[in-house]
N, C-alpha and C positions, 0 to 999 in steps of 0.2 A: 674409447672402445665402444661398439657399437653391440647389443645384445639383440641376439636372433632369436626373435621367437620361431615359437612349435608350432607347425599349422595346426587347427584343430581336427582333432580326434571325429572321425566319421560312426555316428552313432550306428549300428547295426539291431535291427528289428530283432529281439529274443525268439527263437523258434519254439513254435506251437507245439501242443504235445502230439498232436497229431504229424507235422513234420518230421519229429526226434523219431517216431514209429514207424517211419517210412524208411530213415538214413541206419538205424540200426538192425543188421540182421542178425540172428541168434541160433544155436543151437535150439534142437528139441529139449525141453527139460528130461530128457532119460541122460544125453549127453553131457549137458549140463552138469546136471548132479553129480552124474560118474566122475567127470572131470575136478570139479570140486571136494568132491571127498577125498580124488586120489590123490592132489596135492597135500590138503590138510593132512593124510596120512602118512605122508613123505614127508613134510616138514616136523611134523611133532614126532615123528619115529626117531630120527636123531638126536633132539636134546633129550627124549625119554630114553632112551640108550643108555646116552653118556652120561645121566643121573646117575642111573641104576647101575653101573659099572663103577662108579667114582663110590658111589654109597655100598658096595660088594667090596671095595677097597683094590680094585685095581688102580694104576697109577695113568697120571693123565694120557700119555700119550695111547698105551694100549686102550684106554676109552673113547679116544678118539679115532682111533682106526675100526674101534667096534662100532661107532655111531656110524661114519662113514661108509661103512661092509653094510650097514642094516640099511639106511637110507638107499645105497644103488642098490641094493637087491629087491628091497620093498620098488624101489620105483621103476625098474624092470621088469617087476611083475607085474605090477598095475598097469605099467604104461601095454607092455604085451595086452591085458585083459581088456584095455581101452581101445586101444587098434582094433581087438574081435568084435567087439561093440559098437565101434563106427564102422568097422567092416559090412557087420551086418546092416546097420541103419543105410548106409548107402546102396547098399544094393535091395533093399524093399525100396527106396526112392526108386531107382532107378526101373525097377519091376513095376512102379505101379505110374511112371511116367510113361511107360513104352506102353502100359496096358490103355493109358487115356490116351496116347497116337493114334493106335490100333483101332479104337470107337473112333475118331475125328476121318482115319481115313477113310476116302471111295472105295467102296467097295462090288459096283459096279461098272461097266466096261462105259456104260452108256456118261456117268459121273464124269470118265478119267475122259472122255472125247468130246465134255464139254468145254 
């Protein structure tokens, strides 16, 4: 029996950190944030629920349908409150993109017949 080797492995150049800052684009950190808190608030909302239900002495399953009710309502309401806040953010983008067209255009006749 005859054993196949692996061709070698093709080293690739580690990307500079100046590359990695081109290839990733990011939220504003207002978005950021919001989004990250609202998680963290959604995920800790249900196990602190269904503590605090099991430790009041309700029985598992009704603490689990209370974790559950808190978790989609808590994260219905943030996610609603996030949607108004990318709502907003996107349309100042978009305001203040049309307002730098608006400078870049001619604005005379003589501009547009050249």
């Amino acid at each position: 029996m005859s054993k196949k080797t692996a061709a070698p492995k093709k080293e690739s150049k580690p990307a500079t950190p100046a590359a990695l800052k081109v290839k990733r684009r990011s939220l504003p950190l207002l978005l950021e944030t919001a989004f990250a808190l609202t998680k963290l608030a959604v995920l800790t909302s249900g196990p602190l629920v269904l503590a605090l239900s099991l430790q009041a002495g309700a029985d598992l399953t009704m603490a689990a349908i209370r974790a559950g009710t808190a978790m989609l309502v808590l994260g219905l309401l943030l996610w609603s409150a996030n949607w108004v806040l990318a709502r907003s953010a996107l349309e100042v983008i978009r305001m203040q993109l049309k307002e730098a067209a608006e400078r870049q255009a001619p604005t005379t006749t003589v501009e547009l017949e050249a």
